[in-house]
N, C-alpha and C positions, 0 to 999 in steps of 0.2 A: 317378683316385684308386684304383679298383678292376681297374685295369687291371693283368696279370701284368709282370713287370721281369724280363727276362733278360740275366745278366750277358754283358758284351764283353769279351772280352781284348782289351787295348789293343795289349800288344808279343807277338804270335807266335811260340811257339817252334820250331814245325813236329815236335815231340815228338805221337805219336799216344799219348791216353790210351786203354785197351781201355773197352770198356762193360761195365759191371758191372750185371747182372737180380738180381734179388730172393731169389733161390737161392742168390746168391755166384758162380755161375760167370762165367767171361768168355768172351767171344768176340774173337777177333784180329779188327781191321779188315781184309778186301784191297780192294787198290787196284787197278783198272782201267788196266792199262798201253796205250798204243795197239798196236794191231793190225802185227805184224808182218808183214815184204814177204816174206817166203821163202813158197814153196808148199808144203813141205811138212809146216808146223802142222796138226795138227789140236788142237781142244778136246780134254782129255779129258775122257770118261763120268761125270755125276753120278749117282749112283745115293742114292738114298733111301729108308731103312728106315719102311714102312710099319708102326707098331705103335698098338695101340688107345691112348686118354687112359689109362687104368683098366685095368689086368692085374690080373685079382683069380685067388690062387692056391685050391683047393680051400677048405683052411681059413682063410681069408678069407673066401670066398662062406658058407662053413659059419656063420662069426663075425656077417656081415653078415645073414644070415635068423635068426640066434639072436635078435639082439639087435634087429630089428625085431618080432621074435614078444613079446617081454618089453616092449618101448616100448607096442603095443597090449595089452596085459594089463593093464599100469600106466596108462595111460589110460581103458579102460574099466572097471578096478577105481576109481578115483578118480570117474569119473563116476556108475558106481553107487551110488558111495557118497552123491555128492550128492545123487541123483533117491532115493534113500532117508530121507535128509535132510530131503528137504522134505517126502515122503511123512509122515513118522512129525511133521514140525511141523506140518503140515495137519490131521493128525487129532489133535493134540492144543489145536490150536486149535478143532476142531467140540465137541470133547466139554467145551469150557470154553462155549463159545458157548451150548449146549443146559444148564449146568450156572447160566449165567447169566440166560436165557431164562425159567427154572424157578421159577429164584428171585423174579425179577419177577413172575412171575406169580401165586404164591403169597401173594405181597407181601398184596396186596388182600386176600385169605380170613380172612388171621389178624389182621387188622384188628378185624375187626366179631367 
């Protein structure tokens, strides 16, 4: 039931569809032909360009240290604000607490 279904083409057309990556580009298929008898084949040279994931140009890296400086600002401004927050409701909870304390106690005096 939860098994994946992959479709079969029933009639072959021997038409190569390219594959298509998520970029939009394609890549052509090659095919692996058999090895030819003549001796003087050689392969030719693959060579492949070595380049980092991530080429970040000056102002790029400029962009990228800006805007991490400014993410931690706005973090630790937000956080301050909170640990402020409760500072300032803590002590306006003691000074109700003691405002209430007082009152109780007073209660009894003016009683009698």
């Amino acid at each position: 039931m939860f098994q994946p279904r992959v479709p079969v083409n029933e009639t072959p057309t021997g038409e190569i569809i390219p594959v298509i990556t998520t970029l939009g580009a394609t890549f052509p298929q090659h095919h692996i032909s058999a090895p030819c008898a003549c001796a003087q084949h050689t392969p030719a040279p693959q060579t492949t360009a070595a380049r980092p994931a991530v080429q970040l140009t000056p102002g790029a890296l400029a962009t990228v240290v800006v805007g991490g400086t400014v993410a931690v600002l706005v973090v630790g401004a937000v956080l301050v604000s909170m640990l402020l927050a409760v500072a300032i409701t803590a002590g306006a909870l003691a000074i109700v607490a003691l405002v209430i304390r007082s009152l109780v106690n007073s209660e009894p005096k003016r009683t009698r």
